[in-house]
C-alpha positions as CSV (number, residue, x, y, z in Angstrom):
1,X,-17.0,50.2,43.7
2,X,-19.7,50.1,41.0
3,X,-23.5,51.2,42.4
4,X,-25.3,47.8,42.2
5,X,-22.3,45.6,41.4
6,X,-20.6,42.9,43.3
7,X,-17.7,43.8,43.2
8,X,-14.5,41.9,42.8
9,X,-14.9,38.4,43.7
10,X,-11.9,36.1,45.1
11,X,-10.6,33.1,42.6
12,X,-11.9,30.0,43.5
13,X,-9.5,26.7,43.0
14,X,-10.2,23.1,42.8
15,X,-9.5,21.7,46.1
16,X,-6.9,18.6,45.5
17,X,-9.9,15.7,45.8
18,X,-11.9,17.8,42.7
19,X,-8.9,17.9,40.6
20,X,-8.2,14.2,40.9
21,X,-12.0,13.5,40.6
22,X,-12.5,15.7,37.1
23,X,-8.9,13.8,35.9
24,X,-10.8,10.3,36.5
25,X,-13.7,11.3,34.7
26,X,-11.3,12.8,31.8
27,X,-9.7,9.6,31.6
28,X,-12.9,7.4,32.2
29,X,-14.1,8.9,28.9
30,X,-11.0,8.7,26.5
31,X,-11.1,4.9,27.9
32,X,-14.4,4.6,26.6
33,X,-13.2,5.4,23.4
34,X,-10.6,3.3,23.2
35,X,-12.2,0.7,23.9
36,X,-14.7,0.9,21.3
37,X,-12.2,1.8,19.1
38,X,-10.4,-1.3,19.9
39,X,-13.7,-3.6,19.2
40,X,-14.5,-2.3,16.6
41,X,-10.8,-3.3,15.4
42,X,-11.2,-6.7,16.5
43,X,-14.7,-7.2,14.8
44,X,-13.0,-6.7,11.3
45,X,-9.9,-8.7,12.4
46,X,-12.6,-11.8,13.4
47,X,-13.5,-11.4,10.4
48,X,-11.4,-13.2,7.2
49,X,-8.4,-12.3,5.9
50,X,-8.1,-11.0,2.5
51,X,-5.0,-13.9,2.2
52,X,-8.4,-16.5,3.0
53,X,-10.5,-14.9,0.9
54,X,-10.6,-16.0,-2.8
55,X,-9.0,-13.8,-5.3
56,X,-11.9,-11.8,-6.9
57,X,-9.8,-11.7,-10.6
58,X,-12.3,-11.5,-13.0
59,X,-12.4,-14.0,-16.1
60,X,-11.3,-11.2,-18.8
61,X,-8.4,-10.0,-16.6
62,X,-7.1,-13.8,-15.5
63,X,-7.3,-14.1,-20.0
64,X,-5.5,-10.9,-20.4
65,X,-2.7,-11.8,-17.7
66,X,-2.8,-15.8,-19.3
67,X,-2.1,-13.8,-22.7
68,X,0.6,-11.6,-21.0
69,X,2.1,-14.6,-20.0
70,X,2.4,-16.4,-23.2
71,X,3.8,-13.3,-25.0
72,X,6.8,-13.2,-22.6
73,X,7.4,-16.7,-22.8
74,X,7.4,-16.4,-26.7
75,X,9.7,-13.6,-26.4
76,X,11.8,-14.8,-24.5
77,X,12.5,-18.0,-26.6
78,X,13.0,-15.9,-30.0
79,X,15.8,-13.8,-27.5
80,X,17.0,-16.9,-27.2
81,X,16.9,-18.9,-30.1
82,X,18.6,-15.1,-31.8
83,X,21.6,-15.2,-29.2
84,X,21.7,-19.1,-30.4
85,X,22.1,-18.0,-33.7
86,X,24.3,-15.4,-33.2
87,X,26.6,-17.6,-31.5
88,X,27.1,-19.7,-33.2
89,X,27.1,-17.8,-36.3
90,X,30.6,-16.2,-34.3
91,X,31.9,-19.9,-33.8
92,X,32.1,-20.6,-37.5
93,X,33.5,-17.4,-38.5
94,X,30.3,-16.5,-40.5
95,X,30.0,-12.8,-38.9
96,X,27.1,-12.7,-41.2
97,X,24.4,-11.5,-38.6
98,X,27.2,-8.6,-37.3
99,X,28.0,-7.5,-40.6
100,X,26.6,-3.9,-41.5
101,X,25.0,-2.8,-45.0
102,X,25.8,0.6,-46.3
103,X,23.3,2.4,-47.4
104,X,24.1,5.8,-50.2
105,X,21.6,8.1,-50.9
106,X,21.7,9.7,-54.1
């Protein structure tokens, strides 16, 4: 042994009763925090839904959609009235509208 020194000293273990006590207070604390966690959850759930709220669309972007809207309507009808057309363009033997033009060069 060392001149002064302790020595080597035994290894101390928990007895059963101060395992189970520091495993309470382990859990204790992480339920603590849970349960704030879970408040805090339930504060912003209390709270309304963004399906309650009103939509915050501004006046420029409900125009722009509005205008959005209107183009694909209007396209949609000249698709439309140009299938018409080419229908029946095909029913009367016309095949004026599938009829290519050559082009020369030169």
């Amino acid at each position: 042994m060392k001149a002064g020194g302790k020595g080597k000293t035994p290894k101390r273990f928990l007895d059963q009763s101060a395992a189970l006590g520091l495993a309470e207070a382990i859990a204790d604390t992480q339920e603590q925090k849970s349960q704030k966690k879970a408040e805090k959850h339930q504060a912003t759930q209390t709270s309304q839904t963004r399906s309650e709220r009103a939509p915050r669309i501004s006046a420029s972007k409900a125009k722009l959609k509005e205008t959005k809207a209107l183009l694909a309507a209007k396209r949609s009808e000249s698709k439309k009235a140009r299938n018409k057309r080419r229908k029946n363009a095909d029913e009367e033997g016309n095949s004026v509208a599938s009829v290519k033009k050559r082009v020369s060069f030169g």
